[in-house]
N, C-alpha and C positions, 0 to 999 in steps of 0.2 A: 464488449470491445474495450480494450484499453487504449486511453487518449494522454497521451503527453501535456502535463500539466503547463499551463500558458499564464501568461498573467490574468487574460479574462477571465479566467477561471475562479479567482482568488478564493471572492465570498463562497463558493461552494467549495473549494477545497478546504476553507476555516471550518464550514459546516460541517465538512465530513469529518474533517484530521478532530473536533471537538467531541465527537464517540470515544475516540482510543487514548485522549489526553485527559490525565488528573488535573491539570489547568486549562480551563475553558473561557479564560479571560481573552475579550477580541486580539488585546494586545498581546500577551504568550502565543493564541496561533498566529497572528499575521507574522510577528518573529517566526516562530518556527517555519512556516510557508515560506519565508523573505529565507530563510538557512537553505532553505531547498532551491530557492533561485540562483544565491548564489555560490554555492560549494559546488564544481564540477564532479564530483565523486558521487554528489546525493542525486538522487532520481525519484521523481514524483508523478504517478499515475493515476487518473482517474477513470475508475470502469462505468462504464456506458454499457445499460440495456434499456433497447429501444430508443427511445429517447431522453432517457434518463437519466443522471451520474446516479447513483446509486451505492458504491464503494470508493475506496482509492487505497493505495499500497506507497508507500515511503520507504524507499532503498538507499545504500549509500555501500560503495563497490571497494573492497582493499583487496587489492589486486586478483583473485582467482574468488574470492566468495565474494556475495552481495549479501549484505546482514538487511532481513527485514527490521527500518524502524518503528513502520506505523503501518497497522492494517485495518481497516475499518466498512462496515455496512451500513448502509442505511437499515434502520431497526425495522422494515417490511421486509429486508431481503435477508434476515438474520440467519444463522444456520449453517451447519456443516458442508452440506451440501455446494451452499451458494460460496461460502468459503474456497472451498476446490475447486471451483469454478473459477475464484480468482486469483486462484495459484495457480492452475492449470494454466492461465492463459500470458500467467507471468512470466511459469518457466516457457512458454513458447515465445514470447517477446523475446531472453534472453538467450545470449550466445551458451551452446550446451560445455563447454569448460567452465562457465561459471557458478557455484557450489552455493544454494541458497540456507542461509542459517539466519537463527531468530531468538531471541530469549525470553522466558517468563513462558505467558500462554503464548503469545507467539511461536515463541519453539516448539509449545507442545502442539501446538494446532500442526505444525512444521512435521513434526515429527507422525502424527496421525495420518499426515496427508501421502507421506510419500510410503507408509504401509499400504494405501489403498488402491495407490500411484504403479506398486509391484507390481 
């Protein structure tokens, strides 16, 4: 389940967002988490299984696409699979006019998922 990132969230969203970032310094994620509190356009999700956070996905919307900027697992849930699972549940959070694009391995994860997605 995808949960809209809060401020209590923080320390785990630092934990998570520090899988998908080359800077793992407390201070570069708490910035980056603080860029997603406050830019209206960026959107920050943390996925929830069972009781868990376990991923989280960092969006930010120009006007008809939302570009993924941070996708990340916890290293137990790693894998293609569990990936789709967290796309799957994105593109059902968002409005179906909106075009999801990504870069690097993101686009290619992007680009894998929605051949399977056919």
């Amino acid at each position: 389940m995808l949960v809209k990132y809060k401020q209590s969230y923080e320390k785990t969203a630092m934990g998570l967002l520090a899988f998908s970032c080359s800077d793992k310094s407390p201070l570069a994620l708490l910035e980056l988490v603080r860029s997603y509190e406050e830019d209206p356009a960026r959107f920050l999700y943390l996925w929830k299984v069972g009781e868990d956070f376990v991923g989280i996905i960092g969006m930010e919307q120009q006007d008809t696409t939302m570009h993924i900027l941070h996708i990340a697992l916890s290293p137990s849930f790693r894998g293609e699979k569990r990936s789709y699972e967290l796309l799957d549940e994105t593109r059902n959070l968002l409005p179906l006019d909106l075009t999801l694009t990504g870069q690097g391995k993101t686009g290619e994860l992007l680009d894998k998922w929605n051949q399977v997605a056919i």
